[in-house]
Every structure is written in structure tokens, then in C-alpha cells.
C-alpha angles and dihedrals in degrees: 000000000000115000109234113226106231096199104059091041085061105046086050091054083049108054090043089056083057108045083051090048095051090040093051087043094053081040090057095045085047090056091046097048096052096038091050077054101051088044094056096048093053082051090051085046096053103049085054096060100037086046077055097052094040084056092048100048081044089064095038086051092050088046090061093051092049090054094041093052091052081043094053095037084054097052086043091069102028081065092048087054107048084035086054081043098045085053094061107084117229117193103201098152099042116097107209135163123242097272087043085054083039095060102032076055089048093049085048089055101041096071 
């Protein structure tokens, strides 16, 4: 039989749980690193999209004020206008005679 030599065996053993050891700890690095980078990409992703949707809810939002200033600026008038017709007085209900009518016209224009 051939005597083993325990030593060397060993230090072999040795030297390969290292080299696996070095090898699993730059594999480790290697995996952080690229998964701090893809992280970072799917962030940088996501602020772009979420910067694109806040534009466009800013214009949409713009877009609504526009429409609500011609609103109001329509209503706006259409008030001035039944407020100019309310003051008219109308006598629908009065029965009156031609110089009744002549004089009623006489006090309108008058104002």
C-alpha cells in the first residue's frame, strides 16, 4: 500500500475550500452589484413614468380651469341678462284700457 500523505491532502483540500470560497464571495459582489443596478434602473423607470402621468394630469388639470373660467364667464352674463329682463316689468294679468297701456309705456321709457 502507498502511504497517503495527510498533509498535503489537506492543504489541497484546503486551497480548493478557498478558491471556492473566493470564487462564491466575487460571485456574491457580482450579484449585488447587478441587482443594486437593475434596481436602480426599474426606480429610474418608474419616476419617469410617474414625472409623465403627473404632466399629463397637470394639463388635464389646466384644461378643466380653462373650461370652468369660459363657464363661469357664461353664466356671468347669462345672470346680467335675466337680471336686465326681470327688471322690465311685464303686466300680464292687469286689464287696462289704451291710455292706461299709454301711460304704464310713458313711466318704461321714462327710465
Amino acid at each position: 500500500m502507498k502511504n497517503i500523505n495527510y498533509m498535503a491532502v489537506g492543504a489541497w483540500a484546503l486551497l480548493a475550500l478557498m478558491v471556492l470560497f473566493v470564487a462564491l464571495s466575487y460571485g456574491s459582489k457580482q450579484y449585488k452589484k447587478g441587482y443594486s443596478k437593475g434596481a436602480e434602473e426599474v426606480r429610474r423607470q418608474y419616476q419617469a413614468a410617474l414625472n409623465k402621468q403627473q404632466e399629463a394630469a397637470n394639463k388635464a388639470s389646466q384644461e378643466y380651469e380653462k373650461q370652468k373660467a369660459k363657464s363661469e364667464i357664461k353664466q356671468d352674463e347669462r345672470q346680467a341678462q335675466v337680471t336686465k329682463i326681470v327688471k322690465v316689468p311685464v303686466y300680464t294679468n292687469v286689464c287696462l284700457d289704451a291710455s292706461g297701456v299709454r301711460i304704464i309705456n310713458e313711466a318704461i321709457s321714462s327710465r
